[in-house]
C-alpha positions in Angstrom: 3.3 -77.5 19.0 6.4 -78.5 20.5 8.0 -77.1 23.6 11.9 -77.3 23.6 13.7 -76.9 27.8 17.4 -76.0 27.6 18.2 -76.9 31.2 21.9 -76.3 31.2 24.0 -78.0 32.7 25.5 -74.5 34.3 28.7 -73.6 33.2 27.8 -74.7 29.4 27.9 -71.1 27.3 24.2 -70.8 28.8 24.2 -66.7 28.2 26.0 -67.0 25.0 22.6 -69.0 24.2 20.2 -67.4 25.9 21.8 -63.8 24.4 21.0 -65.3 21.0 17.2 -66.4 22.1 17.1 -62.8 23.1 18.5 -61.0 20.2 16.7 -63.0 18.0 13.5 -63.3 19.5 11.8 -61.1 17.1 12.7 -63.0 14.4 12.5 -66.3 15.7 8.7 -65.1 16.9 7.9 -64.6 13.1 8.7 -68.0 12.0 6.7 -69.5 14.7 9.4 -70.0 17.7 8.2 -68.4 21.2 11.0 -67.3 23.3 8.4 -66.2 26.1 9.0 -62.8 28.1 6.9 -64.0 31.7 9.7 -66.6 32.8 12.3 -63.7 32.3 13.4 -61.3 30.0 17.1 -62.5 29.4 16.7 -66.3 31.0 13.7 -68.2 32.4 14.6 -68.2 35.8 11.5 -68.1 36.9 11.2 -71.6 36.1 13.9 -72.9 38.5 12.6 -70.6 41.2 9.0 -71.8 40.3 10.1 -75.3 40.9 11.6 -74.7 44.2 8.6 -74.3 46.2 7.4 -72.3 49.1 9.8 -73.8 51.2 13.3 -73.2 49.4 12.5 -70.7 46.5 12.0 -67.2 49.0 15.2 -68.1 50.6 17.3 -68.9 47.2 19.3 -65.8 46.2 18.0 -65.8 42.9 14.9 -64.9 44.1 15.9 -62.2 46.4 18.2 -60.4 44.2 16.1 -60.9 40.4 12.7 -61.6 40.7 11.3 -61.5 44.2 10.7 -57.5 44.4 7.9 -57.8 41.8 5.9 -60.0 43.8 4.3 -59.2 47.5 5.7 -62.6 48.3 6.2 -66.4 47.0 2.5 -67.5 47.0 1.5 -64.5 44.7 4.2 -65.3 42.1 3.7 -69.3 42.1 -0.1 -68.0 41.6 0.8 -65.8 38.9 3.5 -68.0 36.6 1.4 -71.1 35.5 -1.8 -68.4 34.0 0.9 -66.2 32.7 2.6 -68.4 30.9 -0.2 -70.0 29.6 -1.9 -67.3 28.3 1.3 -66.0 26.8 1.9 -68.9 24.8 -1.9 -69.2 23.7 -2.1 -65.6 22.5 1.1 -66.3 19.9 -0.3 -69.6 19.3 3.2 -70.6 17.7 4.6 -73.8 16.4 7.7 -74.1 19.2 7.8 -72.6 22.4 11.7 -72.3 23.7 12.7 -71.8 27.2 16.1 -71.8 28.7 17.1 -72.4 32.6 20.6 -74.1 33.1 19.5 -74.4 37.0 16.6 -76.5 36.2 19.9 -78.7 36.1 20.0 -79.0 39.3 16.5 -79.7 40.5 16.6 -83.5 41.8 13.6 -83.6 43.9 10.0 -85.6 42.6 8.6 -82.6 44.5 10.3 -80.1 42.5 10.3 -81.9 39.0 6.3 -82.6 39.6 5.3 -78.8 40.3 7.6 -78.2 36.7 5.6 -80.7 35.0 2.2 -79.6 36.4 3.2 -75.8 34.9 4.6 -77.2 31.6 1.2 -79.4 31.3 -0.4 -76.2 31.2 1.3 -75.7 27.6 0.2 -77.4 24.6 2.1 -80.1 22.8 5.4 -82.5 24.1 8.4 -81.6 25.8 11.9 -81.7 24.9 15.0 -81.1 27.2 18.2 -80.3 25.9 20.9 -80.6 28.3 25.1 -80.4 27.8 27.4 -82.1 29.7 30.3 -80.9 30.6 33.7 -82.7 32.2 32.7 -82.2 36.0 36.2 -81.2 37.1 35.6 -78.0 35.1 31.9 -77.4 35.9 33.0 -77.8 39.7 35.6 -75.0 39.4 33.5 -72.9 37.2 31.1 -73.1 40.4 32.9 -72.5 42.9 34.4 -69.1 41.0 30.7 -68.1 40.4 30.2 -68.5 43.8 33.1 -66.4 45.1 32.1 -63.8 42.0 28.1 -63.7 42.8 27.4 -65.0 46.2 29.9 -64.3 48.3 31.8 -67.3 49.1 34.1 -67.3 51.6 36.0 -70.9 51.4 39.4 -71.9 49.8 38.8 -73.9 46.7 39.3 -77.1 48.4 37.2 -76.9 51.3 34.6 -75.9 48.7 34.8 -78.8 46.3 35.0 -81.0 49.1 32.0 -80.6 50.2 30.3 -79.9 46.7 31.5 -83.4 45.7 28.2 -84.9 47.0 26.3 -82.7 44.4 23.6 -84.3 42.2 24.4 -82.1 39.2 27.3 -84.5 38.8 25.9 -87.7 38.1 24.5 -87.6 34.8 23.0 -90.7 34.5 20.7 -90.0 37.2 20.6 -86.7 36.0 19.2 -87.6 32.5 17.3 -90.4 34.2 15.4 -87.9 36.0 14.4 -86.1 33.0 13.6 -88.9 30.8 10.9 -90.5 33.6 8.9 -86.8 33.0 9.2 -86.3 29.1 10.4 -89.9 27.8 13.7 -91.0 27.2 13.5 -90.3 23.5 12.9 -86.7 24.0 15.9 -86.1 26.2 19.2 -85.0 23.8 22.1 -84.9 25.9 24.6 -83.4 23.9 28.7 -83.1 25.0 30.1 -79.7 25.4 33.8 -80.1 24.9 35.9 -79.4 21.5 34.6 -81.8 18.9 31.7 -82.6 21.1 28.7 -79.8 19.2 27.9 -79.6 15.9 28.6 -75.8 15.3 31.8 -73.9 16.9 29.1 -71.4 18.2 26.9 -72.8 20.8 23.6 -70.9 20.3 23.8 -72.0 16.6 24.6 -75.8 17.9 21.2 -75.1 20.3 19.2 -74.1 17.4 20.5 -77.0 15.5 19.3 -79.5 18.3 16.0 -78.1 18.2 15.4 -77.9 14.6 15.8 -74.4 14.2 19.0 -73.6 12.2 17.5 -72.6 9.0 15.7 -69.9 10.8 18.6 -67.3 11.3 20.8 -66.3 8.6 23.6 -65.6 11.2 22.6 -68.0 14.0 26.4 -66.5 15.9 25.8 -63.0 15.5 24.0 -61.6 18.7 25.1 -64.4 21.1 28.8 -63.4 22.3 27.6 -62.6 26.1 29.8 -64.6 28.3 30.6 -64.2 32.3 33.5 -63.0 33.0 36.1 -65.2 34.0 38.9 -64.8 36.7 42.3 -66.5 37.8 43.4 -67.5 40.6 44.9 -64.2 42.0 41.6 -63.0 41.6 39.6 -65.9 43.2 42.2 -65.3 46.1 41.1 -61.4 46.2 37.7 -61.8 46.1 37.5 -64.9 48.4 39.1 -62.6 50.8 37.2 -59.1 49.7 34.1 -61.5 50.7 35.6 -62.4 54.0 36.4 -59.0 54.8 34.5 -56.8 53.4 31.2 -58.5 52.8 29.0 -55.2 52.1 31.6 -54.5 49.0 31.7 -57.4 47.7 28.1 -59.2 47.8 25.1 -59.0 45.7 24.3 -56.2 47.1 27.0 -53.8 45.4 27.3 -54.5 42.1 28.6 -51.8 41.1 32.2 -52.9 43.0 32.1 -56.4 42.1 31.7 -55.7 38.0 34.9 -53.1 38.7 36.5 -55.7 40.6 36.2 -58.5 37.7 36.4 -56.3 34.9 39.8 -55.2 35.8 41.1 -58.5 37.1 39.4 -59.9 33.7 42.8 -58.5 31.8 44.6 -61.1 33.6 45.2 -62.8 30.2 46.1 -66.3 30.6 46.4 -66.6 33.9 45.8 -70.0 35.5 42.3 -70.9 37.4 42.2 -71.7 40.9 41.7 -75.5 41.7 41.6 -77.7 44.6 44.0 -80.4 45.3 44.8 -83.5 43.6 42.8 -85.7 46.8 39.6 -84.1 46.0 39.9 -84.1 41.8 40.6 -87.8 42.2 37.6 -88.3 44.7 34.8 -86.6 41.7 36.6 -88.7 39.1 36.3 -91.8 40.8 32.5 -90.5 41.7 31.4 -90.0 38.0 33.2 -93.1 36.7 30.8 -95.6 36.5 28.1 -92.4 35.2 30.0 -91.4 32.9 30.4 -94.6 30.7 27.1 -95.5 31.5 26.0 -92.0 29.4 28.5 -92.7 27.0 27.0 -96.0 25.7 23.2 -95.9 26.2 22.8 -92.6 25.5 25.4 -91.3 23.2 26.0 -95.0 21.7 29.8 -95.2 22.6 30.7 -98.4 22.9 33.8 -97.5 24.4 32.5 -95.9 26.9 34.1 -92.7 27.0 32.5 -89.5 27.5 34.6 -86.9 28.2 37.7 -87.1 25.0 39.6 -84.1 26.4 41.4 -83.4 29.0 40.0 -81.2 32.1 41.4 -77.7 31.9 41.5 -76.9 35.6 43.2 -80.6 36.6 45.9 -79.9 33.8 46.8 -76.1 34.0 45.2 -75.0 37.3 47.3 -73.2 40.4 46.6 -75.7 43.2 44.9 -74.7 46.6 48.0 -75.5 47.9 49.9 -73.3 46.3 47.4 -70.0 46.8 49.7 -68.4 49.7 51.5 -66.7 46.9 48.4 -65.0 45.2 47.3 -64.8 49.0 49.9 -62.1 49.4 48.2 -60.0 46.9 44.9 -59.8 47.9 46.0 -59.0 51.3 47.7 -56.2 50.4 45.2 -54.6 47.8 43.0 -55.0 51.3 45.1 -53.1 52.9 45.5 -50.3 49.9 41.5 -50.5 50.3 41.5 -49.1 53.8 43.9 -46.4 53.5 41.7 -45.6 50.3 38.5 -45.5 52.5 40.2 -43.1 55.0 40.7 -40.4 52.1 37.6 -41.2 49.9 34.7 -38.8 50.6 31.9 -40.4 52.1 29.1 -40.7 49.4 27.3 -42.9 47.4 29.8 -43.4 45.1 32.2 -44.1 47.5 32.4 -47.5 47.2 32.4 -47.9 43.3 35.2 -45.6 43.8 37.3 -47.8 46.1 37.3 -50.8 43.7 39.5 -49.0 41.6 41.7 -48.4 44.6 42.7 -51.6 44.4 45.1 -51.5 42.0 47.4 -49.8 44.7 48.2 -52.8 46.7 51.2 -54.0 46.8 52.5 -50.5 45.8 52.4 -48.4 49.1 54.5 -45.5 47.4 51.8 -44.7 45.0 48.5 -46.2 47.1 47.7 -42.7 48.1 47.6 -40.9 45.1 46.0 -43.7 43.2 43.3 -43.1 45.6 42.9 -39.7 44.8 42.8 -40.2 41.2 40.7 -43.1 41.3 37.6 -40.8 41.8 37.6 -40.2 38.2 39.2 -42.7 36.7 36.6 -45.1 34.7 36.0 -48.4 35.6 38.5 -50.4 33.3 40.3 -48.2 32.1 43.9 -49.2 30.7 45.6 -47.4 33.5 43.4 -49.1 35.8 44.2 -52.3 34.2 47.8 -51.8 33.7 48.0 -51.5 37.6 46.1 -54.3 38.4 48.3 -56.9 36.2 51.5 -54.7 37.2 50.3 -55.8 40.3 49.7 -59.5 39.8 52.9 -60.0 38.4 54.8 -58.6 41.5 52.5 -60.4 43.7 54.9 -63.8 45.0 
């Protein structure tokens, strides 16, 4: 038996593959693939979380917001996951277990990687880890938007980056280094996730490739197109400041606002990312230099020691920090259609869900009160809904 570890890195069409692993688990089961259920039924988060330790893994918010209800606390559930997964890999008995967690990625402590490897010894057969790389100016951007989606983030881009910079996820020579002193160097596949860069345009059927596992789908693609929503930089600039201001509608708390939120500003279509200035760019470049061509000829066997062959999206199209005071003026005024909203809203559970749509009024003060009204039964993106939102975006310098 082999055990295959997609660790990431984040930002790398992770859900698109771990939808597939889920929508074809069935069938993957039957030709002797495990995608086990007791790290987590759509990812293995549990794994990350598992790794963090007492210390560090009650007070991550993946634990507090997925996982750590089902458990009295942290010492019952790093009881409980070793046994579990054990036994529910010995009752398949399959040929290939698979288990996917992009923020094992980020684990960089010998503390953290030895409790992994003492719960992955409990499983018969080597390890493999599968990891993408992507150009680190994106992955930083992509970060900070999750962060200003998921968690709450208060910051401007560049404050943000700034202090990300120091980040181990972006050397990946150390990164890779880490993983090959647990499994061996010859069973680490780094693999480079830009255009030209996988083997199949669809990157659950490029996983299954790495793995040895094509042949086992007829349609590897179909099943896999979950993908997070992504946002502009109008919408960063909302959010950052819904965050700032109105915490309690924003955080992880209310989903219910936040998916309104991004679904509507989702129909931003092409609208530019947020990114940090040119200072900070330049500072990770000249950070993941050296890596970068040192993973590009030992590991990939480029002798021209070139990793990334395109371009960074963010550094080339991207709305500067700099320049956010225009988008700025947008959010602030969808705020402010927010609190006359909240003064004619009744006050029930549903109040809230309610008021996300409300912001599609800002910037419009002639219509903000009946847009209110209505907004208790409009649907959550609806093309009305929509149509306001990027009526609204475009009006916003």
């Amino acid at each position: 038996m082999a055990v295959w570890l997609h660790i990431g890195t984040e930002k790398t069409a992770t859900s698109v593959v771990q939808a597939g692993l889920v929508r074809h688990r069935a069938a993957l089961a039957q030709a002797g693939w495990l995608v086990p259920r007791t790290p987590g039924g759509f990812d293995h988060r549990l794994l990350s979380l598992y790794a963090l330790g007492p210390e560090r893994g009650p007070v991550d918010p993946g634990w507090r917001y997925h996982h750590g209800p089902g458990f009295p606390d942290y010492a019952a559930f790093e009881a409980w996951l070793p046994d579990a997964l054990a036994r529910e890999v010995a009752a398949a008995a399959p040929d290939h277990v698979v288990l996917a967690d992009e923020r094992l990625s980020l684990v960089a402590d010998p503390a953290g990687l030895a409790r992994l490897r003492g719960l992955l010894d409990r499983l018969p057969g080597p390890v493999h880890v599968v990891v993408y790389l992507r150009r680190q100016d994106d992955l930083m951007l992509s970060r900070y938007q999750e962060n200003v989606k998921g968690l709450g983030e208060t910051r401007d881009a560049d404050a943000w980056c700034a202090a990300d910079l120091a980040a181990p996820l972006y050397a990946y020579d150390s990164l890779l280094a880490r993983w090959a002193g647990m499994v061996g160097a010859d069973r680490v596949h780094p693999a480079v996730f830009e255009p030209g860069g996988l083997r199949d345009p669809s990157p659950f059927a490029d996983f299954l490739d790495r793995i040895g596992a094509r042949g086992v789908l007829p349609d590897p693609a179909t099943g896999a197109e979950r993908r997070n929503v992504g946002v502009g930089a109008a919408a960063v600039s909302f959010l950052r400041r819904l965050n700032a201001t109105r915490p309690a509608l924003a955080g992880p708390e209310e989903p219910g606002v936040r998916n309104a939120v991004l679904d509507t500003m989702a129909g931003e279509a092409g609208a530019a990312p947020l990114a940090p200035s040119q200072s900070v760019l330049e500072a990770l470049a000249a950070r993941c230099a050296g890596a970068n061509a040192h993973v590009a000829r030992v590991w990939l066997g480029r002798p021209d020691g070139v990793l990334f062959r395109h371009a960074g999206r963010h550094a080339a199209h991207a709305v500067t920090a700099a320049e956010e005071s225009a988008v700025a003026r947008v959010a602030d005024r969808a705020i402010a259609a927010l609190d006359r909203a909240a003064a004619e809203a009744p006050d029930d559970p549903a109040r809230r869900y309610r008021l996300s749509r409300a912001l599609a009024a800002a910037g419009r003060p002639e219509a903000a009160a009946e847009t209110a009204r209505r907004a208790v039964t409009l649907a959550p993106g609806s093309r009305l809904y929509k149509q306001w939102w990027i009526s609204l975006s475009r009006e916003g310098g």
